[in-house]
C-alpha positions in Angstrom: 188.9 106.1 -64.4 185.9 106.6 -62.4 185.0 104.3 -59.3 182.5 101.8 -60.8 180.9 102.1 -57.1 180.1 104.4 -54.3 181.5 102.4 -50.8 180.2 105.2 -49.1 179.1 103.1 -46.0 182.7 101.3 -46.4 184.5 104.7 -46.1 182.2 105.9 -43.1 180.5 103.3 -41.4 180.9 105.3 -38.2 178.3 107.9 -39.7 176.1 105.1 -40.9 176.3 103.2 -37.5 173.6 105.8 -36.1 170.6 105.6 -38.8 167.9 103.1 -38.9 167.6 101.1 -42.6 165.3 103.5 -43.9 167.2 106.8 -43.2 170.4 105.0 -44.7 168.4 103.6 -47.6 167.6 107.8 -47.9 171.3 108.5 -47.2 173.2 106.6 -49.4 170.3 107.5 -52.6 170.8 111.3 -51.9 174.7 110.7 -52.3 174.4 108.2 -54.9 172.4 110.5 -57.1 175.1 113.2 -57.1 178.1 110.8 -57.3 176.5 109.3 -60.4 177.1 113.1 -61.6 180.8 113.5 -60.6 180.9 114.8 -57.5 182.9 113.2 -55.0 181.0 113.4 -51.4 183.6 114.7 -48.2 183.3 113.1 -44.8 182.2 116.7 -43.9 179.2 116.3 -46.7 178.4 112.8 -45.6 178.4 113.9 -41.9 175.8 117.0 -42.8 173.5 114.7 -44.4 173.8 111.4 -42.0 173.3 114.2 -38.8 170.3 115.6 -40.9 168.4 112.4 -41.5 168.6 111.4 -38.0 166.9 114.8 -36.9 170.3 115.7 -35.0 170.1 119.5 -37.1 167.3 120.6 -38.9 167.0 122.4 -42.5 168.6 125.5 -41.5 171.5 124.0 -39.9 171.9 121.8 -42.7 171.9 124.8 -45.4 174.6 126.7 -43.2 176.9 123.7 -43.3 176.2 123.2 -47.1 177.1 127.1 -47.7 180.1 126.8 -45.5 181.4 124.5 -46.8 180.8 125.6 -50.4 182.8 128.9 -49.9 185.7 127.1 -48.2 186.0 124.8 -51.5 185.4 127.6 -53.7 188.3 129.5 -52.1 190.7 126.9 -51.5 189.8 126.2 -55.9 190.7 129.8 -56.5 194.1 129.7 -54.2 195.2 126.7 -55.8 194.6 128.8 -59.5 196.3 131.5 -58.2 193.3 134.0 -58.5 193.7 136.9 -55.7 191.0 138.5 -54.5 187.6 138.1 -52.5 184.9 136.6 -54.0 
């Protein structure tokens, strides 16, 4: 059964700690919006977007991470099906 909430401040409030209310308020609606979809946010995800929204990397940066981050869940999903082989 799915969480009927978020608690994404709850789970890192370290990573909330250095935003003012409005770049929270931008935070937690950007990972609210996909959560309501089924994804599941990583500290790693949260981390990108709370370091983006307080200017600390900029688009690019941001983008990199996302990709990164991508491809290492991507292959760790293929390793766990047993599918061989670079992709």
């Amino acid at each position: 059964m799915a969480e009927p909430q978020m608690k994404i401040e709850q789970r890192y409030p370290e990573l909330f700690a250095q935003l003012d209310e409005t770049q929270r308020r931008a935070v937690v609606q950007s990972l609210a919006a996909g959560w309501h979809e089924g994804w599941k946010p990583t500290r790693e995800d949260v981390e990108n977007l709370t370091d983006y929204a307080r200017g600390a990397i900029d688009a690019d940066e941001y983008d990199r991470r996302a990709d990164a981050a991508a491809h290492r869940s991507a292959k760790a999903s293929r390793r766990a099906a047993g599918v061989v082989g670079r992709a």
